[in-house]
SEFIDO-947398 format. One record per residue (C-alpha): z, x, y; residue in three letters. Coordinates in steps of 0.1 Angstrom, whole numbers, plus 2048, in hexadecimal, padded with zeros to 3 digits. Each point is the difference from the previous one (the first is absolute). Layout:
! residues N
ZXYALA;...
! end
This chain:
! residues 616
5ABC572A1UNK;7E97FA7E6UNK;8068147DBUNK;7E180F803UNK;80880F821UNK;8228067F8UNK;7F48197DFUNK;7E3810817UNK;81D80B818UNK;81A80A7E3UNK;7E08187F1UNK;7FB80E821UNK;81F80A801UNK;80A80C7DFUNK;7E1817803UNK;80C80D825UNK;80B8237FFUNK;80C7F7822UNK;8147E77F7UNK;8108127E5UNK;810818810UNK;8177E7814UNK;8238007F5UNK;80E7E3810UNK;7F97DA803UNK;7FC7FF824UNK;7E781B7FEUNK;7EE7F17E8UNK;8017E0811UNK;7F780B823UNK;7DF8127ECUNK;7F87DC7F3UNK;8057EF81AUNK;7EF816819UNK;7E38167E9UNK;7F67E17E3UNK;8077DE811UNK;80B7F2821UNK;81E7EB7FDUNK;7F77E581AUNK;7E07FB7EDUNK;8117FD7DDUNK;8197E9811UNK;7E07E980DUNK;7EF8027DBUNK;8217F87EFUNK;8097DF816UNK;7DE7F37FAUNK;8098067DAUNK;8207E9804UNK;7F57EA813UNK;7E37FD7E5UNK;8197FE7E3UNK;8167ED80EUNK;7E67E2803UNK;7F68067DEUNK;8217FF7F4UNK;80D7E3814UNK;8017DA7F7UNK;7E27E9801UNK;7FB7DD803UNK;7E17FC7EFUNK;8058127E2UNK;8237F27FFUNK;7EC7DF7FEUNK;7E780B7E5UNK;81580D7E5UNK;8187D9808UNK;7DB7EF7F7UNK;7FC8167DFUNK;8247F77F8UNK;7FE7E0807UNK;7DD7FD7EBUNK;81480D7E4UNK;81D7EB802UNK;7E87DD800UNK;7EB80C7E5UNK;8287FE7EEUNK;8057DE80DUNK;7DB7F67F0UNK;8118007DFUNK;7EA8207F4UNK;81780B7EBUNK;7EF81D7EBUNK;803817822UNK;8237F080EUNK;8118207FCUNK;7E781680DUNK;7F97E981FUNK;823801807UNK;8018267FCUNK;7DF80481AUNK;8157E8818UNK;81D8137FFUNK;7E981D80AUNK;7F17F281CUNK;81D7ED810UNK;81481D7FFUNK;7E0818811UNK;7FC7E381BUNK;825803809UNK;7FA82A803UNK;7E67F981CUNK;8147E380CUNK;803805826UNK;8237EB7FEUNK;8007F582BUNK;7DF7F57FBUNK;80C7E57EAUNK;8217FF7F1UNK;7FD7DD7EBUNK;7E18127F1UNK;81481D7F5UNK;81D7E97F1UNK;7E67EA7F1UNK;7F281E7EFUNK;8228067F0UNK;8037DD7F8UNK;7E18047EBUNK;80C81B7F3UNK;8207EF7F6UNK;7E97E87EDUNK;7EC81A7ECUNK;81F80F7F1UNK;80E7DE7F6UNK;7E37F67EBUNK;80182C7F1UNK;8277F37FEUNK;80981D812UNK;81B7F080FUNK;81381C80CUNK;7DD808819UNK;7FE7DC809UNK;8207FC80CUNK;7FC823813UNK;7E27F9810UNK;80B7DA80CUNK;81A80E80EUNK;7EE81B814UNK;7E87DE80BUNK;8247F1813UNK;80D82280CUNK;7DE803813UNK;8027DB80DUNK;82380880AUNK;7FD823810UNK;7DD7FD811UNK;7FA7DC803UNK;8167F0819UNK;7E580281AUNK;7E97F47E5UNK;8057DD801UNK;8057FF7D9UNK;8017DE7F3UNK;81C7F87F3UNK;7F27F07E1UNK;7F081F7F7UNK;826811803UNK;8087E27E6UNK;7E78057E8UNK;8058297FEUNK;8257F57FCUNK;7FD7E97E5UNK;7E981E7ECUNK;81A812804UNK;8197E77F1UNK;7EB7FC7E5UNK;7FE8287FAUNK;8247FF804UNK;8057E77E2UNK;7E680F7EBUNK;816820802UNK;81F7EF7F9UNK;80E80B826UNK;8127DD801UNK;81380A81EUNK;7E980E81BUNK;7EB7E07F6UNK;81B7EC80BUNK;80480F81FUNK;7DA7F9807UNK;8047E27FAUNK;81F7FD813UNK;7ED81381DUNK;7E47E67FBUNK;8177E5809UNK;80E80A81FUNK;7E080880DUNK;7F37DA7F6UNK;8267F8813UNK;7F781281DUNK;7DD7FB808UNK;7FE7D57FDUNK;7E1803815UNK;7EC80D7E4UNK;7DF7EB7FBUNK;7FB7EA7E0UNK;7E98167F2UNK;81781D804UNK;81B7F07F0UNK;7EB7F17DFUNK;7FA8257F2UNK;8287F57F8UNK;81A7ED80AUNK;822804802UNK;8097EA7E3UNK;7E68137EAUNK;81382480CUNK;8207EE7F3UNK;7EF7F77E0UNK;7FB8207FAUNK;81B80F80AUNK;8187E67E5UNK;7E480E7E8UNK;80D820801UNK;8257F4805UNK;7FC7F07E0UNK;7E981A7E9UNK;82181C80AUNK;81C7EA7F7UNK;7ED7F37DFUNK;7FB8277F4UNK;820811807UNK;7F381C7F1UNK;7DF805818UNK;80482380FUNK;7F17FF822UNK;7ED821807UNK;800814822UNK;7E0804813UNK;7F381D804UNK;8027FD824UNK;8277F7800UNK;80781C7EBUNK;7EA81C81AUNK;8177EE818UNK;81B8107F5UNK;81081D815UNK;7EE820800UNK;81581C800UNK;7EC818819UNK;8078237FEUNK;7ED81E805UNK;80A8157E1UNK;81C8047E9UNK;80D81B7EFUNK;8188067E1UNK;82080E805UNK;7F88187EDUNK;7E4810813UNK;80381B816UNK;7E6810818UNK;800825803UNK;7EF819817UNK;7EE81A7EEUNK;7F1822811UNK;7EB7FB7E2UNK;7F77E07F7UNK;80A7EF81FUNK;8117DF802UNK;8047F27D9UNK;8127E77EEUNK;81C80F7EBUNK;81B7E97E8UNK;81F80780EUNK;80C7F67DBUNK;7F57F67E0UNK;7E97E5806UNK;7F77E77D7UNK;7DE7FE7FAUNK;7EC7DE80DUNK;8177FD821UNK;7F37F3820UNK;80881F812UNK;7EA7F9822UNK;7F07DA814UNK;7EB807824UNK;7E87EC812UNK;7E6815807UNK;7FF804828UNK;7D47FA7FCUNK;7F07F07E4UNK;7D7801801UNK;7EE7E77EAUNK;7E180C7EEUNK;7E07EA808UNK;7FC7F07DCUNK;8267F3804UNK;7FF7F3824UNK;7F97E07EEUNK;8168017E8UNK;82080F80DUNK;8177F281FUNK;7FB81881EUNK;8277F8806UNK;8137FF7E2UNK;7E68107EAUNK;8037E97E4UNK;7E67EE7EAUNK;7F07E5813UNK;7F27EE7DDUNK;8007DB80EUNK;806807825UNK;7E880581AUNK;80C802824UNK;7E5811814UNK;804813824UNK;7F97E7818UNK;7E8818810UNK;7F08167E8UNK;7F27FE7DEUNK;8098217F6UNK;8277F77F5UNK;8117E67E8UNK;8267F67FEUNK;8177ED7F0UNK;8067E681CUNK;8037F9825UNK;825815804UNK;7EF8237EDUNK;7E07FD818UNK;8167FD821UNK;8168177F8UNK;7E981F7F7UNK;7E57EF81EUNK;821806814UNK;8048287F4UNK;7E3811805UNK;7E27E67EEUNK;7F47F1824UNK;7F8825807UNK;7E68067E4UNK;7F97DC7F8UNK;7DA7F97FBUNK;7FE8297FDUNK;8168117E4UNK;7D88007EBUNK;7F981E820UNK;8268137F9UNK;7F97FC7DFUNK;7DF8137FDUNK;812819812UNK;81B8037E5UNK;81E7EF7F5UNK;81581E80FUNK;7F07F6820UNK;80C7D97FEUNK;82480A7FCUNK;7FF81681EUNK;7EE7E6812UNK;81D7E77F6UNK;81C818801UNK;7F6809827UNK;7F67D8808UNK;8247F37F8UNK;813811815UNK;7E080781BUNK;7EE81F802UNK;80F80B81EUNK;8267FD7F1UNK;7F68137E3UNK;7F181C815UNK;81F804814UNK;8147FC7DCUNK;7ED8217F0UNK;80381381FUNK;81E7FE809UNK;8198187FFUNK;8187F17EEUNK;7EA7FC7E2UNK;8028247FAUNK;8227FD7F2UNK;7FC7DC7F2UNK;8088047DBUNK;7FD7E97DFUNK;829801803UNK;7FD7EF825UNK;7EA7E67EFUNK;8177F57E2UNK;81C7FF81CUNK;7F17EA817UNK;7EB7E87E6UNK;81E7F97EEUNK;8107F0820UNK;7E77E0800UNK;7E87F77E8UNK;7ED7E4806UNK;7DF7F27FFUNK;7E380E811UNK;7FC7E3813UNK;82980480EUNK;7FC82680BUNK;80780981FUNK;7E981B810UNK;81781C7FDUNK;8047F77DAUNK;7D88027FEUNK;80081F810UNK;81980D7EBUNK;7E67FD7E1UNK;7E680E817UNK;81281B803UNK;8088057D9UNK;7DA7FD7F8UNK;7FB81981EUNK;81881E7F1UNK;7ED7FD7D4UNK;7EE81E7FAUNK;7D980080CUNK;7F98237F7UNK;7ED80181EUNK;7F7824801UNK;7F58097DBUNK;7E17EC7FBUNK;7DC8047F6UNK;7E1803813UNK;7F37E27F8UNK;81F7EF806UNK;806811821UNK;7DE7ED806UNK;8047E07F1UNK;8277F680EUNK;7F680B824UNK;7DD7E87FDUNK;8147E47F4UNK;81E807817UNK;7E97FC81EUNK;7EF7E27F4UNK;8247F27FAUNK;80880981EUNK;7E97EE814UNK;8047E07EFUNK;8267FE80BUNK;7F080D820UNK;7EE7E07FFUNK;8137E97F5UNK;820809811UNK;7EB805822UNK;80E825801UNK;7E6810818UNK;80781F7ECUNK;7E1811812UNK;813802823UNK;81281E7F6UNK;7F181A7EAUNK;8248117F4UNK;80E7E07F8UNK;7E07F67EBUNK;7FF81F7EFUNK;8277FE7F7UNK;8007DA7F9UNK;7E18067E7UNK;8158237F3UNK;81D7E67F7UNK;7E57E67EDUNK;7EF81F7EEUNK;82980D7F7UNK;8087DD7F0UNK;7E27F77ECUNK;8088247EEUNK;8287F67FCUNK;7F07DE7EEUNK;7EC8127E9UNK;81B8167F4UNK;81B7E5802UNK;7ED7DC7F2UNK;8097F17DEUNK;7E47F37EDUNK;8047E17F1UNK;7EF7F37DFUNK;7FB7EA7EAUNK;7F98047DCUNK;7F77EF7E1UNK;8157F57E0UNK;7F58237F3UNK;80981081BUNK;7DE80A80CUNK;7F9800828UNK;7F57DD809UNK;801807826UNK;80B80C81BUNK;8107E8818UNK;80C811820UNK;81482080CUNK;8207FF80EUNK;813812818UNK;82A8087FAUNK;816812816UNK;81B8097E4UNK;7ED7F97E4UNK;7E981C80CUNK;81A81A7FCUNK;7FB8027D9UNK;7F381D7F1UNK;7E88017E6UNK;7FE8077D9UNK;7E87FF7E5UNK;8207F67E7UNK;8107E881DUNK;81C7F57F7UNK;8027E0812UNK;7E37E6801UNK;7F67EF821UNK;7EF7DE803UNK;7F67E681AUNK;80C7DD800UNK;80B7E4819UNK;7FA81581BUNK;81781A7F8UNK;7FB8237F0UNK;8198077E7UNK;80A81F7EAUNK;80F7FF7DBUNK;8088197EBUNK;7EE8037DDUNK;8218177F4UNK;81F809808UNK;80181981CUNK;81A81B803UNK;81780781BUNK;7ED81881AUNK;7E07F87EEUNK;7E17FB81AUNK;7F77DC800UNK;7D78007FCUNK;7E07EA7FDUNK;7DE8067FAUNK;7E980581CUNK;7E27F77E5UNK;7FF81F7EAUNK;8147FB7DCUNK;8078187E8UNK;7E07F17E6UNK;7E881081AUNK;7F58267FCUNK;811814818UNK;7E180B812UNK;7F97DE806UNK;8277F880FUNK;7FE81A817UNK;7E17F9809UNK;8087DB80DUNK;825812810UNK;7EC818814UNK;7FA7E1817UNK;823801804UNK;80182680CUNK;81E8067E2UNK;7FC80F7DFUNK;81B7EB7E4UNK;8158127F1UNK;80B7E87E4UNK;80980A7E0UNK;7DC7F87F4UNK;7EE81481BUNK;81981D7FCUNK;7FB8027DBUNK;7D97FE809UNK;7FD816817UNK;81381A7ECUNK;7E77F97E2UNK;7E180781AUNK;7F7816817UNK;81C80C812UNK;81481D811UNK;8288047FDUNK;80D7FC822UNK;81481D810UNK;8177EE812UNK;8137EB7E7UNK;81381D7EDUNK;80081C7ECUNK;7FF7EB7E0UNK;7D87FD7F8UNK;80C7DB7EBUNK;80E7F3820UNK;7E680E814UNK;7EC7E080CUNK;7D47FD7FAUNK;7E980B819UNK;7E07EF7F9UNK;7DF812805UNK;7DD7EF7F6UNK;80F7DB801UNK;7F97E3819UNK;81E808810UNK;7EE81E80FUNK;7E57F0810UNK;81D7F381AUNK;807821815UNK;8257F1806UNK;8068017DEUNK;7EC8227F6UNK;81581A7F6UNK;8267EA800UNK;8157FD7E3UNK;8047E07F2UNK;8278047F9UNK;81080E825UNK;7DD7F880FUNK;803822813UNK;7D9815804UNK;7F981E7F3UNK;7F5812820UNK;7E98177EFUNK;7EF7E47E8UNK;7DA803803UNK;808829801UNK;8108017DCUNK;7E77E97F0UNK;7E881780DUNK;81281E7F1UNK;8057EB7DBUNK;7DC7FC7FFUNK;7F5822808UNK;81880B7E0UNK;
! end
């Protein structure tokens, strides 16, 4: 549904007295669904929606065919000699080859969409930005390779993309790959003796031998010539996939207190890699779709490898799009700009539920057996077969369903307005995986109203789970923020102002490293955002989100300073007794109202004695 209609419902809600006093999900969702909006008539608004988006978002011709005539009116006015613009020609052709190949529809025309790599290939050779041009010729003969067999390519335009490539090849000092072009060149010549004259003048076999002596010759005569590795060859080598990784070292406890937690089962030096995952979901912001691969997450710089069906996405090449198109992306291609108005939280349950089906993960998260599936079952079975995504079996997917499925969602302690806005953009969620999975949720009412229940349940266990990943400048100030990401261990670590471990996001992986040395038995923390240089009220303010009060050393010490009573359950010793805060953020969260910051037990008759100190 539209924003606008989606914010009248969510304010005639909130200001529902009705509504308010429901206490569960379904309730709240049955009133919805039955007293605001009619769920076969949102369903109707919200396919004409996709099916809206999804033409605006998908490839076309034309424009494709537009920005190639800008480009190409760029790249003549080069070829004019004009030399006082060359370089910012050959910038603004860059630009527009690269936008046609975004709105490239690739079976329309795949020659056109190597040719626009080709150019491309050109443009970075005159910037000598050889690393690009060799990149993007490349890209030119993977397409001709994987999608044009029915395509009737010429083979002289196979030639001439090869010979680029050569010539990138030598520029870059890659002696060997060029000589196996070359030698690749040859057989082909050997092997197709039909090829017309004109085919065979763009060159000829003794020309290919020519230049491959050249190169013969130029290594022998410099010894000393260290041939470099492409950067292709070297993200060739063998990945080593794994979900996480932990030290040794590590140990995770159960606490009636705290939960599950990292501890250090002994002394742990300071600047150790104590912790790796790959987070289970990752959601790119909109201002990095462009930027980052949607598969392996790194910088794209140089390369531009576009879904073949939508605009929306970017990768590093024709392997990262098929394998995440594979996952879940064919699911929300040419829509992720409608989950994403709903809220990131809403993506990764979108994705979470698509990979495995929706019906799969219904059946995972009610059944029985869940009840008593535990983080220890997890680590157990994971560590039996870890693999790439791509390798799982079904019952290895499931297994990490079922991990996501058992992360605290603090389902019952949450706000009005919250209790408004999850269910609203539960059962929009809903209905798109409705849609798009064919579902016919309407058929039966108790399975709708469970199956939404179960969306609802998981966008809260995201929000209290994700990790936010950033990216800052050389002074360390927030530059942006570039995605949240979902762990299923990583998840498990507690929070402090004074962490003593420092977490960061790179190649794909989260990983944890100490900033000092940590004692043995000594919790093992990060920062959920909140650092010591902030004013307390302002911490606890941002951890009330979190439905926990910190009870760092800073906070403590804080809280002692301000208001606060001595709690009656920690001893009989008023210096070991732990804060109680009164007139702070903290008690604007009723969970947290009246609980002690140091055994987090509540004083039952909190409000009462407050009352009685301010009547003294």
């Amino acid at each position: 549904m539209q924003s606008s209609s989606r914010n009248e419902i969510l304010n005639k809600l909130y200001k529902c007295n009705d509504y308010a006093e429901l206490k569960t999900n379904k309730a709240r969702i049955d009133y919805l669904l039955t007293k605001v909006i009619d769920y076969d008539q949102a369903k109707s608004v919200l396919k004409s929606n996709i099916d809206n988006v999804r033409q605006k978002n998908g490839k076309n011709l034309v424009l494709a065919k537009e920005c190639k005539i800008v480009a190409d009116f760029y790249l003549q006015q080069v070829s004019l000699g004009k030399i006082d613009h060359k370089y910012k020609n050959l910038q603004h052709a860059l630009e527009y080859y690269t936008r046609a190949i975004l709105y490239m529809p690739l079976f329309e025309d795949v020659q056109m969409f190597a040719r626009l790599y080709a150019r491309k290939c050109q443009v970075h050779l005159q910037l000598d930005e050889n690393e690009s041009a060799l990149y993007s010729i490349r890209m030119a003969l993977d397409i001709l390779k994987t999608y044009g067999q029915n395509d009737c390519v010429p083979m002289s335009t196979i030639m001439n993309y090869t010979i680029l490539q050569v010539n990138c090849l030598k520029i870059l000092s890659h002696y060997t790959e060029a000589i196996e072009m070359i030698d690749e060149m040859l057989m082909k010549l050997a092997k197709f003796p039909e090829l017309s004259s004109e085919e065979r003048q763009i060159v000829s076999t003794d020309e290919l031998m020519k230049m491959k002596e050249n190169i013969q010759q130029f290594i022998s005569k410099n010894n000393d010539v260290k041939e470099t590795v492409t950067a292709a060859a070297a993200e060739q080598q063998p990945n080593d996939y794994f979900n996480y990784r932990i030290d040794h070292r590590c140990l995770i406890r159960q606490s009636p207190v705290v939960g599950r937690h990292f501890i250090a089962k002994y002394e742990i030096p300071e600047k150790t890699c104590i912790y790796q995952e790959k987070p289970y979901s990752i959601v790119i912001e909109q201002d990095y779709l462009h930027k980052k691969c949607s598969t392996c997450f790194k910088e794209l710089k140089y390369k531009f490898f576009p879904c073949l069906y939508c605009t929306e996405i970017v990768f590093c090449d024709r392997q990262c799009f098929e394998q995440l198109y594979n996952l879940y992306h064919h699911y929300e291609c040419g829509i992720m700009s409608i989950l994403k108005s709903l809220t990131s939280a809403a993506v990764h349950v979108f994705r979470m539920v698509s990979r495995i089906s929706p019906i799969v993960a219904y059946q995972t998260e009610t059944s029985v057996a869940l009840e008593d599936y535990s983080i220890d079952d997890f680590i157990q079975e994971s560590n039996q077969r870890l693999v790439h995504e791509k390798d799982k079996t079904m019952d290895e997917k499931i297994r990490a369903y079922k991990m996501s499925s058992i992360l605290w969602h603090h389902n019952t302690k949450h706000s009005q307005w919250s209790n408004v806005h999850h269910i609203v953009v539960g059962v929009e969620t809903a209905i798109i995986l409705d849609l798009v999975h064919n579902m016919s949720l309407n058929k039966s009412k108790e399975f709708m109203l469970n199956f939404i229940d179960m969306v609802v349940v998981g966008i809260r266990r995201i929000i209290f789970n994700v990790f936010g990943w950033h990216e800052y400048n050389e002074d360390w100030s927030l530059r942006g923020h570039i995605a949240n990401c979902q762990c299923l261990i990583g998840s498990l670590v507690n929070h402090s102002c004074v962490p003593n471990t420092n977490w960061e996001f790179k190649n794909g992986q989260i990983s944890l490293t100490t900033n000092r040395m940590i004692k043995k038995g000594e919790e093992i923390t990060i920062t959920y955002g909140p650092n010591k240089d902030m004013p307390y009220d302002r911490r606890q303010e941002r951890l009330n989100h979190y439905f926990f009060a910190c009870r760092c050393q800073a906070c403590l010490k804080d809280a002692l300073c301000g208001y606060a009573l001595r709690c009656i359950h920690c001893g009989d010793d008023d210096d070991n007794n732990g804060p109680v805060p009164f007139n702070v953020p903290l008690n604007n969260e009723p969970v947290l109202s009246g609980q002690c910051l140091l055994c987090f037990k509540n004083i039952q008759i909190f409000n009462q004695t407050l009352m009685n100190i301010k009547n003294v």
